[in-house]
C-alpha positions in Angstrom: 126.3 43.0 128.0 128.8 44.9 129.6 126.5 46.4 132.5 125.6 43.1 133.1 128.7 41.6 133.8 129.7 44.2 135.9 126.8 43.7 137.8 127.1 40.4 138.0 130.9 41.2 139.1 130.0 43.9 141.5 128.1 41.2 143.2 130.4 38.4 143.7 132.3 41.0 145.3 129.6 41.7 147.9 129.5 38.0 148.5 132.6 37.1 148.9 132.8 40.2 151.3 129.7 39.5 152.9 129.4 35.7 153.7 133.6 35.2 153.9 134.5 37.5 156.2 131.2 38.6 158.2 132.9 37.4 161.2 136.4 39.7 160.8 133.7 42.4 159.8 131.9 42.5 162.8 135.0 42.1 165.4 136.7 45.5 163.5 132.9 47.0 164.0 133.2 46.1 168.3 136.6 47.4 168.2 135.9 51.0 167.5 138.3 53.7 165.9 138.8 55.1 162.4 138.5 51.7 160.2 135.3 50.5 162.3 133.6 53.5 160.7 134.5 53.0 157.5 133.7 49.1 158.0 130.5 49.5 159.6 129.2 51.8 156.4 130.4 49.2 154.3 129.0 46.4 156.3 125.8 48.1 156.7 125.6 48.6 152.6 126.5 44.9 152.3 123.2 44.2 154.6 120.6 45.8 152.0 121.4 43.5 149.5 122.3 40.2 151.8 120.5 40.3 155.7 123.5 38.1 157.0 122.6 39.3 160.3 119.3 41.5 161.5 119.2 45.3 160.2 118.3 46.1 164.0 121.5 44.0 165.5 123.5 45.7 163.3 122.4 49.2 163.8 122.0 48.6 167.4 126.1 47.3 167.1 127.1 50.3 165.7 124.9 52.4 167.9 126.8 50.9 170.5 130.4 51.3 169.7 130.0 54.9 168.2 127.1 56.5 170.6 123.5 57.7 168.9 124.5 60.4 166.5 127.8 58.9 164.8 125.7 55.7 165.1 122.9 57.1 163.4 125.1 58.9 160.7 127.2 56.0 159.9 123.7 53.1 159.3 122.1 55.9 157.4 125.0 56.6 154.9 125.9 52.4 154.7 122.1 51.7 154.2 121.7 54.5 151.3 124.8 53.5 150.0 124.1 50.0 149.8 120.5 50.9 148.7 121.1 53.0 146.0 124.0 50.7 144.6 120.9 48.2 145.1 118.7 50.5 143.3 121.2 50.9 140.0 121.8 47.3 139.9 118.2 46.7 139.2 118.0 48.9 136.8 120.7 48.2 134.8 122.0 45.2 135.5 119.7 42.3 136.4 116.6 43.7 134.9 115.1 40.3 133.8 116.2 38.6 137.0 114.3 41.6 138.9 111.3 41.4 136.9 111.0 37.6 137.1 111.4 37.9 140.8 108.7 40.6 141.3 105.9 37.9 139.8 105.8 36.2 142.5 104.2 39.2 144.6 100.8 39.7 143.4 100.6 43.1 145.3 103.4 44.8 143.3 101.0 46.7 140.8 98.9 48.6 143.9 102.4 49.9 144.7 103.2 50.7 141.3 100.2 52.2 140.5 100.8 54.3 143.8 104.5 55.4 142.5 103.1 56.6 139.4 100.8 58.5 140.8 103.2 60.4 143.4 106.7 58.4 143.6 108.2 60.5 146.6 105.1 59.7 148.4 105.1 56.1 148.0 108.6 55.5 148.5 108.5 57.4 151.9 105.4 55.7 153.0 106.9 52.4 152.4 110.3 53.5 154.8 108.4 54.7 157.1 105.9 51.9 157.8 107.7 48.6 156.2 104.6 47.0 154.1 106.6 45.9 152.0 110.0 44.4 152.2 112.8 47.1 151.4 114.3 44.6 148.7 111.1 44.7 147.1 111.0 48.5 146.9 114.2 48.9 146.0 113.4 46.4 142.9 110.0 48.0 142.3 111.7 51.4 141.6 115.1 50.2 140.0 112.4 48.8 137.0 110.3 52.0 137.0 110.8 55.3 135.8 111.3 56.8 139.2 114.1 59.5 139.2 116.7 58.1 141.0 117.1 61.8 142.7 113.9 61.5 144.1 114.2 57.6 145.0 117.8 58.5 147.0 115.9 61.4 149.1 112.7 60.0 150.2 114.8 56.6 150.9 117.0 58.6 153.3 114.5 60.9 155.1 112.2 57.6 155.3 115.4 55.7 157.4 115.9 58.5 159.4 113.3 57.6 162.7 114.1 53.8 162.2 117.9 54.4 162.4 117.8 56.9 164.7 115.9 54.7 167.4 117.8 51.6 166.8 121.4 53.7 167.8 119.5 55.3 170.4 118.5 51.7 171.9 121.8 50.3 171.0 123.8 53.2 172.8 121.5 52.7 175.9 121.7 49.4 176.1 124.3 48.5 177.9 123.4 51.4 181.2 119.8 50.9 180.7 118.8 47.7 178.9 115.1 47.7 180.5 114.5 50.9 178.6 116.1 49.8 175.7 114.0 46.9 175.3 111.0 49.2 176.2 111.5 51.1 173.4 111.9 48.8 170.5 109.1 46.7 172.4 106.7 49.5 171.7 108.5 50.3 167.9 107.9 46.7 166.9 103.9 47.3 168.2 103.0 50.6 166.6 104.1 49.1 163.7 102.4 46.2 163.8 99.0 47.6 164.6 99.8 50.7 161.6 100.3 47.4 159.6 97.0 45.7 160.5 94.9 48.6 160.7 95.8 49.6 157.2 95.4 45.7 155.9 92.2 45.3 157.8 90.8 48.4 156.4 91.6 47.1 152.6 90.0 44.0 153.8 87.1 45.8 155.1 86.8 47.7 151.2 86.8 44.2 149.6 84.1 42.4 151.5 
């Protein structure tokens, strides 16, 4: 009873945080310094759990403002913050909420039939090439038995190219916006066609 009202505490706070002062949030991000990092990371956290705006905004924001590799450090330790606080919650917090939720996505069982077979794996897969919404993975595994160890490092080496391009793209933007769209043009098509190669060949296995 008690994990669950602190869960349930925990994430009025995010909330209130989140959807009340977005706007203050984002203007301390643009202005740079000390305090925008610091913000940004906890901005960034806030997004796993509530997409007030775009992941790829955000990180290209940030990317902006700090340059590609304090950009790319300060999304990756907001995102596995937010995601492992994301993580925890599921598991011991909102379990029946999580559970009830997951019903509705009749696919869930493939990818927990993959995790039990090799969780590290599965979980990297699914950062690397976005099948499945991250909420839904972060769910999946907060229910399992997956260590958490194992769940924090394949999570972060799996954000690693996505981050890293979006700061890249960000930080070029505003010298080279042509490229910049270039490059998360052809980002946004590799993964599409990884995506419908890999569901056209389980539709191929069916038929």
């Amino acid at each position: 009873m008690i994990k669950k009202i602190s869960s349930i505490g925990i994430l009025i706070v995010i909330i209130i945080i989140g959807y009340l002062q977005k706007d203050v949030l984002l203007h301390i991000i643009r202005e740079g310094g000390t305090t925008a990092i610091l913000v940004s990371m906890l901005f960034v956290a806030i997004c796993v759990f509530f997409p007030l705006i775009p992941f790829p905004v955000l990180a290209g924001i940030i990317g902006a403002v700090f340059g590609t590799s304090q950009g790319v450090f300060i999304s990756l330790a907001g995102a596995t913050f937010g995601t492992m606080a994301f993580f925890f919650l599921c598991r011991y917090g909102f379990r029946d909420v999580a559970q009830s939720r997951l019903r509705k996505y009749p696919k869930v069982k493939e990818y927990e039939e993959l995790l039990n077979r090799n969780s590290f794996i599965a979980i990297l897969t699914s950062r690397l090439i976005p099948l499945i919404p991250a909420p839904i993975v972060n769910i999946i595994c907060g229910l399992s038995k997956v260590n958490w160890f194992n769940f924090l490092l394949a999570s972060t080496i799996g954000k690693i190219p996505n981050i890293l391009l979006l700061s890249y793209v960000g930080a070029s933007f505003t010298n080279n916006k042509l490229l910049s769209f270039t490059m998360y043009g052809v980002y946004i098509l590799v993964l599409g066609l990884i995506n419908f190669v890999i569901i056209y060949r389980k539709m191929s296995k069916t038929n």
